[in-house]
Backbone as a ProteinNet text record, in pm:
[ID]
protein_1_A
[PRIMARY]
XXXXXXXXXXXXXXXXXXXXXXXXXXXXXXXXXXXXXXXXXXXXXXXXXXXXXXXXXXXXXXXXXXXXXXXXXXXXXXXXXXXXXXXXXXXXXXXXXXXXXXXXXXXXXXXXXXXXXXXXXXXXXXXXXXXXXXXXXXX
[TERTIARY]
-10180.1	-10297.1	-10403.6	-10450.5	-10544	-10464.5	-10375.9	-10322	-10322	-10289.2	-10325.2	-10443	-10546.1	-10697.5	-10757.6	-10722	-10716.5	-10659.4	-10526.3	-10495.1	-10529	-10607.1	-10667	-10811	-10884.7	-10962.1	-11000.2	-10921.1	-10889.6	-10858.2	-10810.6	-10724.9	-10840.9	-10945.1	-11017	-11170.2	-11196.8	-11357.2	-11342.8	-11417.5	-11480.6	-11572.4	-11608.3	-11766.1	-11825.8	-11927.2	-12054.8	-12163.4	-12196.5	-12290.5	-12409.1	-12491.9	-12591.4	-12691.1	-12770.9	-12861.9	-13013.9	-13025.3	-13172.1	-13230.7	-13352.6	-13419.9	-13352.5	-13211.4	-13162.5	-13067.5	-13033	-12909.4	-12786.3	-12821.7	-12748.9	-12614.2	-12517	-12346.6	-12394.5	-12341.6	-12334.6	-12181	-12122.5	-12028.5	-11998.1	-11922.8	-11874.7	-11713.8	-11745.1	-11572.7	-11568.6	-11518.7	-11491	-11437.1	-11420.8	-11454.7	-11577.2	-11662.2	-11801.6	-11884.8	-11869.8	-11965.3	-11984	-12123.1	-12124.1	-12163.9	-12117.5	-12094.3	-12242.7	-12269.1	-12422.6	-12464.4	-12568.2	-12607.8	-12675.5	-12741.3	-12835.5	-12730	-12782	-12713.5	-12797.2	-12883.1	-12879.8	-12803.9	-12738.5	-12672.2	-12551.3	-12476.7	-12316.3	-12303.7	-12349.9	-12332.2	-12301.3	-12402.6	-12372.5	-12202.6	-12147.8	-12086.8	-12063.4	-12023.5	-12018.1	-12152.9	-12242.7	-12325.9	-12470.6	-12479.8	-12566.6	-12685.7	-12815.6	-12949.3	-13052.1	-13176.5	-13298.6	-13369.2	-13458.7	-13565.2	-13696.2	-13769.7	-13838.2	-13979	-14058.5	-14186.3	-14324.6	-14416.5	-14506.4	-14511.9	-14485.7	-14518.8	-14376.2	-14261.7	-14151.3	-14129	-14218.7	-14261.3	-14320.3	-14446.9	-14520.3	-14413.9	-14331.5	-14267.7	-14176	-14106.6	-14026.3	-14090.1	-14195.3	-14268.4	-14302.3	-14354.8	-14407.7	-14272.2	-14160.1	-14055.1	-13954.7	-14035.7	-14030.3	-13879.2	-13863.3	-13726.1	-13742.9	-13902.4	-13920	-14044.5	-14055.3	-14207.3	-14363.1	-14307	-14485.4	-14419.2	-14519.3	-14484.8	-14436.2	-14483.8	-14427.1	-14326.2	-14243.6	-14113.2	-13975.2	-14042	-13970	-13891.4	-13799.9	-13749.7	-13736.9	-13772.8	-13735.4	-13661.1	-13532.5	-13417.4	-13376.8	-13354.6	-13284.1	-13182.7	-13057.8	-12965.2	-13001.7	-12957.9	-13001.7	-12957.2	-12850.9	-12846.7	-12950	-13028.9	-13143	-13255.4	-13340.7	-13397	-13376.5	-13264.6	-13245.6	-13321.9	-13224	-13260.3	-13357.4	-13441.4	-13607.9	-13698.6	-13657	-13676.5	-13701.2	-13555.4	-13532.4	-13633	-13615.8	-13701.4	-13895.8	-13905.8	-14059.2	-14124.7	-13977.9	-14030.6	-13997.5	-13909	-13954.8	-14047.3	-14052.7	-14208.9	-14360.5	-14373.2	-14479	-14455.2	-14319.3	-14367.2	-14362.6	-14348.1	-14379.2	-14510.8	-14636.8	-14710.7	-14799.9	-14751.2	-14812.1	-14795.2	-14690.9	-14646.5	-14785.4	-14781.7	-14879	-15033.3	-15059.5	-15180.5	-15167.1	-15094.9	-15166.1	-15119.1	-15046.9	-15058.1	-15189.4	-15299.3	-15426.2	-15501.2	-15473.4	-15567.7	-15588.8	-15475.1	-15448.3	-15515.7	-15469.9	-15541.3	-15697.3	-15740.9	-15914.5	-15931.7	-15917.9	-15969.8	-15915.1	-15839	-15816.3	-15929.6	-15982.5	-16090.4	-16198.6	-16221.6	-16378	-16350.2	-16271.8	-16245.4	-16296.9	-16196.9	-16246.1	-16384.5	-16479.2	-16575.1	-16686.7	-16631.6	-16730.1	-16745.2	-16615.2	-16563.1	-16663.3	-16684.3	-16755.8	-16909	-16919.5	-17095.3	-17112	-17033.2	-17042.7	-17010.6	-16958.8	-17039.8	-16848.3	-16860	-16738.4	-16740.1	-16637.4	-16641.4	-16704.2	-16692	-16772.1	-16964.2	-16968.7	-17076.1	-17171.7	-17108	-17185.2	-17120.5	-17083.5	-17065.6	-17151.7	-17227.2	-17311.4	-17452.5	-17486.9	-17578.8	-17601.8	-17511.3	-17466.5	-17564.8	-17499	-17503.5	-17651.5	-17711.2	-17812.1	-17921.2	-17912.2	-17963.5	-17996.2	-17872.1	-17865.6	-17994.3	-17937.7	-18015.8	-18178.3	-18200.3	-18363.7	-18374.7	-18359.6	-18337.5	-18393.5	-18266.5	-18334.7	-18396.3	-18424.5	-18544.2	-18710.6	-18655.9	-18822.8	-18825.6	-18717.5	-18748.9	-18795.5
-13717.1	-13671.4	-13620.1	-13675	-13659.7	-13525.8	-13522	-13394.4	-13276.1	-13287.1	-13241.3	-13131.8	-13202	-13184.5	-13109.5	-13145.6	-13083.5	-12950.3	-12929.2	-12811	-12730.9	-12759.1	-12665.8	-12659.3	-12735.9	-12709.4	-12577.9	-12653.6	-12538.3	-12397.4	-12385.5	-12227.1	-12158.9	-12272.9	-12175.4	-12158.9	-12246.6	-12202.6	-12245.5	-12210.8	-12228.6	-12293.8	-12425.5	-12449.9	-12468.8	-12387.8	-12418.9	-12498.1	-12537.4	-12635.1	-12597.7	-12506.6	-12456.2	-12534.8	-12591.9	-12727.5	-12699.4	-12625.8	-12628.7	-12731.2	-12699.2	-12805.4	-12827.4	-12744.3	-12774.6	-12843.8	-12935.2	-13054.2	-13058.5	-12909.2	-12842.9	-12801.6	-12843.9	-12774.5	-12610.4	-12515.2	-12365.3	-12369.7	-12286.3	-12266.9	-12117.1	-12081.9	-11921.3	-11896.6	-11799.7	-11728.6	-11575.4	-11615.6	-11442.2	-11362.4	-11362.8	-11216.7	-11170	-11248	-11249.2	-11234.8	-11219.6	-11198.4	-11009.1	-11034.1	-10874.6	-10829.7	-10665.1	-10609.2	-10657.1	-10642	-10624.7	-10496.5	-10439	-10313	-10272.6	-10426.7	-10405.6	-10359.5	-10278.9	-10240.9	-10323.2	-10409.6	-10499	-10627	-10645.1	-10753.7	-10710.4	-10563	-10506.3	-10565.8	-10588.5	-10632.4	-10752.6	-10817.7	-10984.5	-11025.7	-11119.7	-11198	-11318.2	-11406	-11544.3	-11625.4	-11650.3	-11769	-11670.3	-11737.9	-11665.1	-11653.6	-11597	-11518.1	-11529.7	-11628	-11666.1	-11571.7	-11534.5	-11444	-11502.5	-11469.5	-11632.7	-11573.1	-11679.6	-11668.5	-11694.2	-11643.7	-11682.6	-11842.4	-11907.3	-12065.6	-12086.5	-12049.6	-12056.6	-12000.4	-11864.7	-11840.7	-11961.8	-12015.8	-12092.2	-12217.7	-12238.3	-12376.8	-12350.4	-12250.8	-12183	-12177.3	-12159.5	-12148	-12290.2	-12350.5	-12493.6	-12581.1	-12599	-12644.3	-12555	-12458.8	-12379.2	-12287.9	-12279	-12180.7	-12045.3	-11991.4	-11861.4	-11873.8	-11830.9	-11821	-11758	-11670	-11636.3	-11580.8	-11628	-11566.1	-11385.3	-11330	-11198.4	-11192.8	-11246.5	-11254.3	-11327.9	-11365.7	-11422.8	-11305.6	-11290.5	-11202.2	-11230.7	-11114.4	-11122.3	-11199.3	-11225.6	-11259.3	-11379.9	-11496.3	-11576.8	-11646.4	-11723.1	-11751	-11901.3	-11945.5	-12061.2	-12185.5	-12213	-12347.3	-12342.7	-12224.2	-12196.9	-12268.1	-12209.4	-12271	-12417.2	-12415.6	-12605.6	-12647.3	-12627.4	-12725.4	-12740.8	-12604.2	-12591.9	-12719.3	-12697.9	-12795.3	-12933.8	-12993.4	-13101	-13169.2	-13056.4	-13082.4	-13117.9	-12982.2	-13050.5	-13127.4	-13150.3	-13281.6	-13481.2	-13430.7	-13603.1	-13557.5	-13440.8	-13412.8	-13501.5	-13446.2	-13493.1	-13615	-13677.8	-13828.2	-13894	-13869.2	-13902.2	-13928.6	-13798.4	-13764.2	-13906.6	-13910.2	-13975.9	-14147	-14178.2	-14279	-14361.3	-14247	-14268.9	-14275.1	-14187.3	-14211.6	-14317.1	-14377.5	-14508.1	-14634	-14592.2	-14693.6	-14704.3	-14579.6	-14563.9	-14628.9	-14621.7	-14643.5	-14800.5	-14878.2	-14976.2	-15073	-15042.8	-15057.7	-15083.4	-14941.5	-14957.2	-15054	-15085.3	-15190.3	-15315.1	-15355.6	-15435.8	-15498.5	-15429.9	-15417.3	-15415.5	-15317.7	-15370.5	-15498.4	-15570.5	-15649.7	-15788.1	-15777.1	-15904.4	-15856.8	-15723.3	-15766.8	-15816.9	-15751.4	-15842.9	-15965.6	-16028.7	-16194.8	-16264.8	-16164.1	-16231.5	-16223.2	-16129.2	-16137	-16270.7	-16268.1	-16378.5	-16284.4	-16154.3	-16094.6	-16110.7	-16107.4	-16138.7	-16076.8	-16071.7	-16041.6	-16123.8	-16272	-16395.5	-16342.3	-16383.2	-16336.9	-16189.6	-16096.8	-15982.7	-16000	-16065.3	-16008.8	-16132.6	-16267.1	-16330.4	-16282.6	-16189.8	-16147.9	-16053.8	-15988	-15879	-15905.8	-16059.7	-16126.5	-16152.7	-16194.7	-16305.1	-16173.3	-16019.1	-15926.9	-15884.4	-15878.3	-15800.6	-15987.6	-16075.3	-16175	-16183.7	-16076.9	-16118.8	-16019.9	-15898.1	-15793.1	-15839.7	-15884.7	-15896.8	-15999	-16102.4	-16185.5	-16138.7	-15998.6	-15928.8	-15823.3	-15811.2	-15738.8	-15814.4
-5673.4	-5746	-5649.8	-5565.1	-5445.1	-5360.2	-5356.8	-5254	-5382.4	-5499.2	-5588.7	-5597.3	-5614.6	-5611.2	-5505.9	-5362.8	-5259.1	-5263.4	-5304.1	-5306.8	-5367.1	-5528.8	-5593.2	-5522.3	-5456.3	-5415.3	-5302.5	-5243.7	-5118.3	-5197	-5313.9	-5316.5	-5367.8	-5473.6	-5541.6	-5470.1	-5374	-5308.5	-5181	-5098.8	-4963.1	-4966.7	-4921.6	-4917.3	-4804.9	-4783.4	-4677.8	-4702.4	-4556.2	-4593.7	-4483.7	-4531	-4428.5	-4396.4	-4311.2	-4273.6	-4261.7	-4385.3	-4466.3	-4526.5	-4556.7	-4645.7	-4769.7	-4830.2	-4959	-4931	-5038.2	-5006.4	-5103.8	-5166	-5217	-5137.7	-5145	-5100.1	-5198.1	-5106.4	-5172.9	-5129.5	-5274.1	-5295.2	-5299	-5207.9	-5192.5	-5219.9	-5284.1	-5305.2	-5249.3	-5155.3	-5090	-5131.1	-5279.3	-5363.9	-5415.4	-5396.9	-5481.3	-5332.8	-5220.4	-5097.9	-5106.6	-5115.2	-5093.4	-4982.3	-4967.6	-4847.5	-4748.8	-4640.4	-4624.8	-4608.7	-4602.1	-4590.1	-4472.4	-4413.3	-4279.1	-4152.8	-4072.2	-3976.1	-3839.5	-3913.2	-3755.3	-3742.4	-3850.2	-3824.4	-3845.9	-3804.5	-3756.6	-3607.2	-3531.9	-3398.1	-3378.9	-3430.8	-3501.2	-3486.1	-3414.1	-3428.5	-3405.2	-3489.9	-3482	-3536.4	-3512.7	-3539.6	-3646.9	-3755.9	-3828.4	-3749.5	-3844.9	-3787.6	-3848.6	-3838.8	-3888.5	-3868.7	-3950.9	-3949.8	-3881.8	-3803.6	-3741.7	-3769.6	-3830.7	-3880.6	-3733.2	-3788.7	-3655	-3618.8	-3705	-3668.4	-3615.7	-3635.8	-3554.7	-3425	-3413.9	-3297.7	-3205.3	-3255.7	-3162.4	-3147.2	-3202.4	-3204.3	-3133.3	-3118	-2961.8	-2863.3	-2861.1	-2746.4	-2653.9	-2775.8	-2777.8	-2659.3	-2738.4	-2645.5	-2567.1	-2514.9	-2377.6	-2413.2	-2551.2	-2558.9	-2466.9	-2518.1	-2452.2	-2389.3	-2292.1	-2166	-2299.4	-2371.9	-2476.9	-2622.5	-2665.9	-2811.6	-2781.5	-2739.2	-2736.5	-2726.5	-2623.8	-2566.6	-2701.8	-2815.9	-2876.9	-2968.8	-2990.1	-3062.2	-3223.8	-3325.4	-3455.1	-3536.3	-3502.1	-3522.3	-3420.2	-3426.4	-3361.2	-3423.9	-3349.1	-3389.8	-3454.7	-3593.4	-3630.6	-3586.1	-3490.8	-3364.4	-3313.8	-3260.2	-3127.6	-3258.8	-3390.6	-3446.8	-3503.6	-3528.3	-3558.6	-3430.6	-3317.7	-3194.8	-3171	-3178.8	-3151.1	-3235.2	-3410.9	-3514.5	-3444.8	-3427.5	-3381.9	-3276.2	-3127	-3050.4	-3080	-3102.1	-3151.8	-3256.1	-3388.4	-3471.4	-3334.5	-3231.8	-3150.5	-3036.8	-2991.2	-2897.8	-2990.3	-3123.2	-3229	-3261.4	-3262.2	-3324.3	-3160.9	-3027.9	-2918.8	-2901.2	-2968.4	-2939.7	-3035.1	-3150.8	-3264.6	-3217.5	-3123.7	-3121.2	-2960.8	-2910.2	-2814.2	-2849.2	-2967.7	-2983.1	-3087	-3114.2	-3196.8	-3115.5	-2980.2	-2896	-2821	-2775	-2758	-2836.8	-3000.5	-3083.4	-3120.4	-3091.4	-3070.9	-2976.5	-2875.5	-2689.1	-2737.1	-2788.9	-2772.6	-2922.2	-3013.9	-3081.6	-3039.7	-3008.2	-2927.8	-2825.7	-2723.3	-2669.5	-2724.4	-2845.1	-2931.4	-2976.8	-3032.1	-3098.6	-3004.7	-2885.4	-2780.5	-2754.3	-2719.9	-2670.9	-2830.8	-2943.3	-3028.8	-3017.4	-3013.1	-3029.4	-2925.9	-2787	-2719.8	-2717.7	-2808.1	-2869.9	-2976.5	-2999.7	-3113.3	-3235.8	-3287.1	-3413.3	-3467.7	-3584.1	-3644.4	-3821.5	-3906	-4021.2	-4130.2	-4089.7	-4185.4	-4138.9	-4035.6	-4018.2	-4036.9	-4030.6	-4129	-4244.5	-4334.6	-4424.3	-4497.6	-4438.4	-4458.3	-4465.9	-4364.3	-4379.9	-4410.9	-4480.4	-4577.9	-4722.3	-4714.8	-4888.2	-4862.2	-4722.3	-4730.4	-4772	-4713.3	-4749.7	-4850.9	-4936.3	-5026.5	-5173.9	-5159.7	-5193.7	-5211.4	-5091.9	-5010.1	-5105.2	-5130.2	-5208.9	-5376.5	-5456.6	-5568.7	-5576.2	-5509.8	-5528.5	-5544	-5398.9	-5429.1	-5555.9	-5619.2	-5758.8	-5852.1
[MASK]
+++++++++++++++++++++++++++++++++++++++++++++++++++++++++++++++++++++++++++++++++++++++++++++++++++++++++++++++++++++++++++++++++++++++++++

């Protein structure tokens, strides 16, 4: 039954699985692919071709694919944009991971030098109350 299934599978589609934001399987039958018409992608062989937006520009740039945005070309191959992807989404959580190890560090430090003023959360928030008290008494 299973070799079955397989074989009709195989006879009647191809499936790709392109590694976009859709998690969608696309299903192709290479009678239904139409011709292309662009003549910049007749040269093209082997690995498909992203159209690359200015923020894909800077994000090539960013993890040093290409020396300046100028230098980046129209068209790049979509391994070169994944990888790029990949790379500068753990450059950013590197980046994120350090600044809340900073952010950390310094309250830490306010924290001990309050402790050593004496000033604490019971205590303003006593004389928070004792304030707000003095308050409607004089109304």
């Amino acid at each position: 039954m299973l070799s079955r299934q397989f074989a009709r599978n195989v006879q009647l589609r191809v499936t790709t699985r392109c590694f976009t934001r859709s998690n969608v399987i696309r299903e192709t039958n290479k009678d239904k692919i139409p011709a292309q018409k662009s003549s910049e992608n007749d040269g093209v062989i082997g690995s498909r071709m992203h159209r690359v937006s200015d923020f894909d520009k800077r994000m090539l740039v960013w993890v040093k694919r290409y020396p300046s945005v100028a230098d980046v070309p129209k068209d790049v191959t979509e391994d070169c944009i994944l990888s790029a992807r990949n790379k500068a989404r753990i450059k950013t959580c590197n980046y994120m991971i350090a600044f809340t190890l900073i952010g950390c560090l310094i309250s830490v430090i306010l924290g001990k030098r309050d402790a050593a003023k004496g000033e604490n959360l019971i205590k303003q928030r006593d004389d928070w109350l004792r304030d707000r008290l003095a308050e409607d008494k004089n109304k």
